[in-house]
C-alpha positions as CSV (number, residue, x, y, z in Angstrom):
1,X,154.2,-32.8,35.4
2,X,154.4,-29.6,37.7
3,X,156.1,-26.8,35.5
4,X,157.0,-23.2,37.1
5,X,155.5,-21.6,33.9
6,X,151.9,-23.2,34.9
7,X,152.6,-22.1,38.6
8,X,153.3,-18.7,37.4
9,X,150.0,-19.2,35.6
10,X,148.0,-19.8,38.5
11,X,149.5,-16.9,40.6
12,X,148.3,-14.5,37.5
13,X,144.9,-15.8,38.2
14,X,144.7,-14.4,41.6
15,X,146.7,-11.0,40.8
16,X,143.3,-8.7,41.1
17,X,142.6,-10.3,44.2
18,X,146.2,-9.7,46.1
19,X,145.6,-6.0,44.3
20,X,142.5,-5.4,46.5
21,X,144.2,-7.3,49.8
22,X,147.2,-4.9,48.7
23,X,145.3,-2.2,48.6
24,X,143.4,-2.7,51.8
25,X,146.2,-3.7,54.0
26,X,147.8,0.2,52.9
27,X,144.6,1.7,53.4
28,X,144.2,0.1,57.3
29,X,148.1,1.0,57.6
30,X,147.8,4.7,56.1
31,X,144.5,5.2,58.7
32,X,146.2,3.6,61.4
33,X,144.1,0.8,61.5
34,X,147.0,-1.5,61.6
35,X,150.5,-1.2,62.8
36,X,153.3,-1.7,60.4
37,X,154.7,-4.4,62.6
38,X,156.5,-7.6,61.1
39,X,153.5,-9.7,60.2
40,X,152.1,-6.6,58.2
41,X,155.3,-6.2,56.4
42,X,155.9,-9.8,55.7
43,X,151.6,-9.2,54.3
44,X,153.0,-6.1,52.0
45,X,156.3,-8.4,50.9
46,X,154.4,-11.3,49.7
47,X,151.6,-9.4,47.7
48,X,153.8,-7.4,46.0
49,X,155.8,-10.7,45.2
50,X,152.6,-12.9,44.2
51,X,151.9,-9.6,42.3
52,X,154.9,-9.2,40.3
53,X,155.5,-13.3,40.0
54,X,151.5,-13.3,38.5
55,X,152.4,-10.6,36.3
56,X,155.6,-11.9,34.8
57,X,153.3,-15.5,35.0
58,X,151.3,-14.6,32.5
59,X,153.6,-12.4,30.3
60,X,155.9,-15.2,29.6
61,X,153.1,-17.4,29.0
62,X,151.3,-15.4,27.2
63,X,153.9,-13.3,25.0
64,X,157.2,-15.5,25.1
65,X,156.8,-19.4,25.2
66,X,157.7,-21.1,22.2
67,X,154.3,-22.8,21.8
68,X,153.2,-25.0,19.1
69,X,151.7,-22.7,16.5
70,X,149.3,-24.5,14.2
71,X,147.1,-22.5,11.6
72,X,143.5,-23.2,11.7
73,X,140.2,-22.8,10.8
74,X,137.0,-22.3,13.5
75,X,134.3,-24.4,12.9
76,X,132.4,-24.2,16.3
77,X,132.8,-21.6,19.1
78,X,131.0,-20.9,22.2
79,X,132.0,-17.9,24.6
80,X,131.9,-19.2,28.4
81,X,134.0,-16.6,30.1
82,X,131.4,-15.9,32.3
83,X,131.0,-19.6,33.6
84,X,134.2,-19.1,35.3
85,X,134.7,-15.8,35.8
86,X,131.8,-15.5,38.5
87,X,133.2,-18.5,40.4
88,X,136.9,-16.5,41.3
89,X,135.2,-13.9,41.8
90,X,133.4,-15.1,45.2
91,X,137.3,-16.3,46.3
92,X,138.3,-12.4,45.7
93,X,135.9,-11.3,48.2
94,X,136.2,-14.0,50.6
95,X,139.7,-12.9,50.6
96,X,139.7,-9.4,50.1
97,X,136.8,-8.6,52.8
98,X,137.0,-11.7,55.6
99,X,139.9,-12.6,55.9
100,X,141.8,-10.3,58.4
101,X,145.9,-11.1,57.5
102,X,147.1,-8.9,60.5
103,X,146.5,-12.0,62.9
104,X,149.2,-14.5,61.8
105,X,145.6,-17.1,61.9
106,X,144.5,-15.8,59.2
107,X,147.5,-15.2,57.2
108,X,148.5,-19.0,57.8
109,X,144.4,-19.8,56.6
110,X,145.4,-17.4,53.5
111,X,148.7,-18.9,52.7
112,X,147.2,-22.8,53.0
113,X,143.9,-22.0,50.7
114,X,146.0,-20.5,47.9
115,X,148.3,-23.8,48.1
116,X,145.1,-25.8,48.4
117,X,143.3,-24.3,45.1
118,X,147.0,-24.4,43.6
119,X,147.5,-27.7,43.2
120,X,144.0,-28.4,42.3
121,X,144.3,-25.8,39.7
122,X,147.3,-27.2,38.2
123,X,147.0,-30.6,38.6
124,X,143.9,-30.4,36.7
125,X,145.5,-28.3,34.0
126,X,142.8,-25.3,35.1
127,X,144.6,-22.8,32.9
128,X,141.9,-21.3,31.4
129,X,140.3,-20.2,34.4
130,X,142.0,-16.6,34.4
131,X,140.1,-13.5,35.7
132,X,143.2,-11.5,35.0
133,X,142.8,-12.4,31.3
134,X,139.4,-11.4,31.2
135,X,140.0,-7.9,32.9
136,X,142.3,-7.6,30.1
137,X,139.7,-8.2,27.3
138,X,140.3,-11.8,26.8
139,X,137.0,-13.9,26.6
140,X,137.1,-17.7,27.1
141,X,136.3,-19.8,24.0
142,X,135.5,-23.2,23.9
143,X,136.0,-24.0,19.5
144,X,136.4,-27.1,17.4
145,X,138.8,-26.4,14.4
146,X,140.1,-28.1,11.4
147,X,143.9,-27.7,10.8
148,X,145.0,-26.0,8.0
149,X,147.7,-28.2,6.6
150,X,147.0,-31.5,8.3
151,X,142.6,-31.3,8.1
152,X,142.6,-33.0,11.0
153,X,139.6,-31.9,13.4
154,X,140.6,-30.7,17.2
155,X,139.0,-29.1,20.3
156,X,140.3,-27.2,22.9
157,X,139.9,-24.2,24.8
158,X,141.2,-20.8,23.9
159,X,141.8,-17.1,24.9
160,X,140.7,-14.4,22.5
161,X,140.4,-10.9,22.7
162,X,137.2,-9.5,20.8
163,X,135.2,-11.6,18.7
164,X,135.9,-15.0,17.3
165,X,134.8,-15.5,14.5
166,X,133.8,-19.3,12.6
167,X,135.0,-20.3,9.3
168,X,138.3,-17.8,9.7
169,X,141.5,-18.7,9.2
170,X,143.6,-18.0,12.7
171,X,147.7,-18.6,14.1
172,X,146.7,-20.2,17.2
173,X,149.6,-20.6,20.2
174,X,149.2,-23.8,21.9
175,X,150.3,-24.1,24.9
176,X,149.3,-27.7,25.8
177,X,146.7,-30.5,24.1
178,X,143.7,-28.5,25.5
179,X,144.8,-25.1,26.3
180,X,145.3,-22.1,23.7
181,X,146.1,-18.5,22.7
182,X,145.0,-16.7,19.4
183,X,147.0,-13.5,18.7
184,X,144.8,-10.6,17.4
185,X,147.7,-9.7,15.3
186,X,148.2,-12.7,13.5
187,X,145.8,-14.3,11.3
């Protein structure tokens, strides 16, 4: 079921990219490359929304849900941030260098592809794939772990930041069957 917190998730996803559209659409205006006509302001309005909606996206997901917390010990871990890391990466400079969102064409094309990849992303619960989480020093962990209290034996995929480490006790956050937080802080 579609939830605002995991569209809020997927707009943090995409928050370096309208950083760099941001940031070029000033840079054409400041040169006088572009006009600041309507279409241009309506451009600067809606990336500093996606902006700020991305960024309060994945603060309250990451800081203040009220997750399932379950103490548990790592058994089996294997870093694959860069698996999907790479992959946004070549959407952030198809946007941020081809697209051209002074022609209302484009901006339309722009609008429509982060739609398109939206509900593909949620729908298939693509949480994990978060470049913004990575910039920030969170790797990408797939682990199998053994409860603490129940011993039952469980899989999912989980955001770190530094070094996992296997047969360690951790407070993991989470925040749906296949889809987790482990607070550095907590242990």
């Amino acid at each position: 079921m579609f939830k605002i917190k995991d569209l809020l998730l997927y707009l943090s996803a995409f928050v370096p990219m309208y950083v760099l559209i941001l940031f070029r659409l000033i840079i054409d205006i400041i040169n006088d490359n572009l006009s600041f006509n309507v279409l241009n302001t309506i451009n600067l309005i809606t990336l500093l929304l996606l902006i700020a909606l991305g960024i309060a996206g994945l603060f309250i997901n990451v800081f203040h849900q009220k997750d399932i917390e379950r103490k548990v010990i790592i058994i089996k871990k294997q870093n694959i941030t860069d698996r999907h890391f790479l992959g946004y990466f070549s959407l952030f400079v198809l946007f941020a260098l081809q697209l051209e969102l002074s022609l209302v064409s484009d901006y339309c094309l722009f609008i429509l592809i982060l739609i398109f990849i939206g509900v593909v992303y949620i729908k298939n619960s693509l949480y994990y794939i978060n470049p913004l989480l990575n910039i920030l020093g969170y790797n990408f962990y797939d682990i199998v772990y053994i409860e603490e209290t129940s011993h039952s034996k469980g899989e999912c995929k989980i955001f770190y930041r530094g070094e996992l480490k296997t047969n360690q006790s951790y407070l993991v956050k989470f925040k749906n069957d296949n889809f987790a937080f482990i607070d550095k802080n907590k242990r």
